[in-house]
NUROTOR-795895 format. One record per atom (N, C-alpha, C): residue number from 1; atom name; y, z, x. Coordinates in Angstrom, 2 decimals. Each point is the difference from the previous one (the first is absolute). Layout:
(atom NUM; 'CA'; (Y; Z; X))
...
***
This chain:
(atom 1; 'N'; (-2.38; 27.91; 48.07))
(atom 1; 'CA'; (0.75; -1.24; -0.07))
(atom 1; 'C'; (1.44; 0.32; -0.39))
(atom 2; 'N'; (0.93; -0.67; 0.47))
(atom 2; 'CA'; (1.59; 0.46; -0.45))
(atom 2; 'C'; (0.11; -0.96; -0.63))
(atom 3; 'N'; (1.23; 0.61; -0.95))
(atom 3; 'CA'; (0.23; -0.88; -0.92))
(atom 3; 'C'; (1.20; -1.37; 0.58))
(atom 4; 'N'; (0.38; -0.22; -0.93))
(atom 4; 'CA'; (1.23; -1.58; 0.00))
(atom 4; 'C'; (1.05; 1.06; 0.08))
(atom 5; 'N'; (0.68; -0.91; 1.13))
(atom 5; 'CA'; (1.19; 0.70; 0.65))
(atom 5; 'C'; (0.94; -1.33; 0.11))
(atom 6; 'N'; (0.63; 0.21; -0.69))
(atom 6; 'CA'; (1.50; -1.44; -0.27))
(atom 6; 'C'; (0.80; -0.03; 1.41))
(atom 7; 'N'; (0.69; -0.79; 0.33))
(atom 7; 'CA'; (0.82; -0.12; 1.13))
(atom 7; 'C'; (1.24; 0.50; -0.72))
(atom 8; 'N'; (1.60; 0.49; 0.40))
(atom 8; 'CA'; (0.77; 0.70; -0.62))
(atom 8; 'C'; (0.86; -1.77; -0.19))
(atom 9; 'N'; (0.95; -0.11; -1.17))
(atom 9; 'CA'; (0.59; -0.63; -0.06))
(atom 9; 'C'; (1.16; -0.25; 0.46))
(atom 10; 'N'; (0.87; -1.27; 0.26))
(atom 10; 'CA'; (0.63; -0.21; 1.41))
(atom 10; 'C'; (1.23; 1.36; -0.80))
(atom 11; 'N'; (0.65; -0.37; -1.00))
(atom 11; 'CA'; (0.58; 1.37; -0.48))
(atom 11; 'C'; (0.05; 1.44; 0.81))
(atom 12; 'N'; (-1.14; 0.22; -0.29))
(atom 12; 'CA'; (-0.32; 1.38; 0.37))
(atom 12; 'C'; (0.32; 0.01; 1.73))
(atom 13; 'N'; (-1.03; -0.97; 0.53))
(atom 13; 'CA'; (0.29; 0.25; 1.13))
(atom 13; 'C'; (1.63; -0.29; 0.63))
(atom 14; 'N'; (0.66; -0.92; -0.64))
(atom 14; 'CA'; (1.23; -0.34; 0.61))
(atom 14; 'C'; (0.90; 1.59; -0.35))
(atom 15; 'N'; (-0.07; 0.61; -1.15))
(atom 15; 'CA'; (0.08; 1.55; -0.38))
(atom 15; 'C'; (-0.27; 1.33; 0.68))
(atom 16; 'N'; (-0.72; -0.43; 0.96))
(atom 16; 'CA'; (-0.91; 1.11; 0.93))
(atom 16; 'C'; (1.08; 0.46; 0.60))
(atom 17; 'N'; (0.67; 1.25; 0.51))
(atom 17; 'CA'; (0.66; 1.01; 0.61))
(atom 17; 'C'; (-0.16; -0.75; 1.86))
(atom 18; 'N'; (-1.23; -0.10; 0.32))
(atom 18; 'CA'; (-0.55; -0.29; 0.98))
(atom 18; 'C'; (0.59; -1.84; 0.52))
(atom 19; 'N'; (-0.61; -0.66; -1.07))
(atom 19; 'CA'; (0.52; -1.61; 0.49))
(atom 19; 'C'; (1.31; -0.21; 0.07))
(atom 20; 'N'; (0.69; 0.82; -1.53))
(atom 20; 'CA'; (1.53; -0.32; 0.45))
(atom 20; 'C'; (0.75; 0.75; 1.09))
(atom 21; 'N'; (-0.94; 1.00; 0.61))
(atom 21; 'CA'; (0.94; 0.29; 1.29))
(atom 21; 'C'; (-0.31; -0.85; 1.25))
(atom 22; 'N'; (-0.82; -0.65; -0.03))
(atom 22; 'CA'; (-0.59; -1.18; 1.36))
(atom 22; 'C'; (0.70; -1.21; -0.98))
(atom 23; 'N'; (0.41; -0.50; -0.81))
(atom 23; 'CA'; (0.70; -1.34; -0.64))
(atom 23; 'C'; (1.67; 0.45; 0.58))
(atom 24; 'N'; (0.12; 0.86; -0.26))
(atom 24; 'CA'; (0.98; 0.62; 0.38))
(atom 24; 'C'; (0.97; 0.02; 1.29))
(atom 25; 'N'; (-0.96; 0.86; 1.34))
(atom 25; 'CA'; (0.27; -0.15; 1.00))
(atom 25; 'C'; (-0.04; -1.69; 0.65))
(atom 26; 'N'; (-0.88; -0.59; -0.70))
(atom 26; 'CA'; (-0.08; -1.75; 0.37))
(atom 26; 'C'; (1.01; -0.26; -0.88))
(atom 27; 'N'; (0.16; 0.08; -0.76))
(atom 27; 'CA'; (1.66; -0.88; -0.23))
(atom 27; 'C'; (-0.69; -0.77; -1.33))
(atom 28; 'N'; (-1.16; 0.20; -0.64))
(atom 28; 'CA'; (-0.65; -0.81; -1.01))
(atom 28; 'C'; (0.11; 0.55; -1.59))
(atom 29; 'N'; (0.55; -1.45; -0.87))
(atom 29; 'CA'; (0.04; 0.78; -1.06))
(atom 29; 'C'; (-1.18; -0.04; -1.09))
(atom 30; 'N'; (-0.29; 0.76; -0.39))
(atom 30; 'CA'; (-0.83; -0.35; -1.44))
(atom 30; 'C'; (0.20; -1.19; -0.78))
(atom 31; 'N'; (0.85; -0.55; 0.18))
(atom 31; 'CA'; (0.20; -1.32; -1.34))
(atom 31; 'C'; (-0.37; -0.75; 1.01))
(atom 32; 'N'; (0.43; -0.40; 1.17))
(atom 32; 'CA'; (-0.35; -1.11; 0.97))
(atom 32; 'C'; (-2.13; 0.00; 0.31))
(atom 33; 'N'; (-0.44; 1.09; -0.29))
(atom 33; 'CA'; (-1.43; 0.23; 0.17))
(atom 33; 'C'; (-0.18; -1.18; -1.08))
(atom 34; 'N'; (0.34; 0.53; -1.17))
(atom 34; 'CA'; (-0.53; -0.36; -1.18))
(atom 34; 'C'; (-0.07; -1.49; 0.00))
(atom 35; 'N'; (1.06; -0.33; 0.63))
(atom 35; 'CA'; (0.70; -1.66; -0.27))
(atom 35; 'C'; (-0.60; -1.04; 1.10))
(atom 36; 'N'; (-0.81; 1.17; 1.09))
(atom 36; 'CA'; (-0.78; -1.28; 0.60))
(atom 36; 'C'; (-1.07; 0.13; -0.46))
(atom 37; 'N'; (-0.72; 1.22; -0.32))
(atom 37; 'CA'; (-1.32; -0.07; -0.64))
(atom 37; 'C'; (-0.31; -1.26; -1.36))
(atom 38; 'N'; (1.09; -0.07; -0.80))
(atom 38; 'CA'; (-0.03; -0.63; -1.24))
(atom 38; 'C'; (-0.01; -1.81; 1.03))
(atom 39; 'N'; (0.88; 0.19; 0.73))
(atom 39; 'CA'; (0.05; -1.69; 0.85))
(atom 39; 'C'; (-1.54; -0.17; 0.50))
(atom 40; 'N'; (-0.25; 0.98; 0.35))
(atom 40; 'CA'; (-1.27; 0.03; 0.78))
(atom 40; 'C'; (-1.36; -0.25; -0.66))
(atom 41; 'N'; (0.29; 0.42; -1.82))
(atom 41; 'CA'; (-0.62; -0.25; -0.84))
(atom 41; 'C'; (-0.12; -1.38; -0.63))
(atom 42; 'N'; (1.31; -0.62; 0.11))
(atom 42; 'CA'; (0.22; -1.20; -0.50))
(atom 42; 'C'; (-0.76; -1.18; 0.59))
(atom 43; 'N'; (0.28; 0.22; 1.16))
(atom 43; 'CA'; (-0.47; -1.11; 1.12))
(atom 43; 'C'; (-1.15; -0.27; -0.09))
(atom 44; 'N'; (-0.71; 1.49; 0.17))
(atom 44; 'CA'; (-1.77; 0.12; -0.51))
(atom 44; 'C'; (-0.23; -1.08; -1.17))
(atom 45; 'N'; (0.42; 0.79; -1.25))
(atom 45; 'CA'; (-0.42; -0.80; -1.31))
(atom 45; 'C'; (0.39; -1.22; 0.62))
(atom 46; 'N'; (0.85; -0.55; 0.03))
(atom 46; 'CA'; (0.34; -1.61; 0.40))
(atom 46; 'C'; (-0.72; -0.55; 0.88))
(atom 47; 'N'; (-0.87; 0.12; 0.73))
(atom 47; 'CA'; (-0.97; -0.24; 1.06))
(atom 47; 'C'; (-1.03; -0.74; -0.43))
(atom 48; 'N'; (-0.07; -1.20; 0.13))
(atom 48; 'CA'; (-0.91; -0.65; -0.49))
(atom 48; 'C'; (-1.50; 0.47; -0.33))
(atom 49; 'N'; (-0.56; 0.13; -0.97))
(atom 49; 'CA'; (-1.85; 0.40; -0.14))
(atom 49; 'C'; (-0.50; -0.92; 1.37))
(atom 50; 'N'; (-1.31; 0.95; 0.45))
(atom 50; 'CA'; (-0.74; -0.36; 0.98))
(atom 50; 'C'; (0.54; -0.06; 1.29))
(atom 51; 'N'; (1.08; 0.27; 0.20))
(atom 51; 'CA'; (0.87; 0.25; 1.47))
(atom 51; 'C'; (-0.36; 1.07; 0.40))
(atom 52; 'N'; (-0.16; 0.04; 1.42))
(atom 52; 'CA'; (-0.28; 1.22; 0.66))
(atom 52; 'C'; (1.46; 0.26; 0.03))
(atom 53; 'N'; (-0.21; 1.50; -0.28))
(atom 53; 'CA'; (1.32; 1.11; 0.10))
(atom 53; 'C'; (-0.10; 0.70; 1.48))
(atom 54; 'N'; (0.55; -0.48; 0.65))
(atom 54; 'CA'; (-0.02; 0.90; 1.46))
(atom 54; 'C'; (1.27; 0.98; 0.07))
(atom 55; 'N'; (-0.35; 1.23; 0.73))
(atom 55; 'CA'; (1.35; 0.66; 0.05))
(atom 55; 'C'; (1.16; -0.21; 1.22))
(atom 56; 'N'; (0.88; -0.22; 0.56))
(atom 56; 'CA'; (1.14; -0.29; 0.91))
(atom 56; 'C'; (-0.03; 0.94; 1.35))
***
């Protein structure tokens, strides 16, 4: 059986050698990730209980 394996935190991954050279060549910054994820978070919580959450 394997053990518990965490997902890496957005940190780390926005940190990765690897993502910031593909954020990079796209023209994307790390703070703009962050700032829709947190919008993206907001909206969620604000979403009425018992609503279906569909994705776009």
């Amino acid at each position: 059986m394997r053990g518990f394996e965490a997902e890496p935190a957005l940190d780390e991954l926005l940190s990765d050698p690897m993502t910031q050279a593909l954020m990079d060549s796209d023209g994307v910054e790390p703070r703009r990730i962050k700032e829709l994820l947190l919008e993206a978070r907001g909206r969620y919580d604000a979403a009425p209980s018992g609503t279906v959450r569909r994705r776009r």
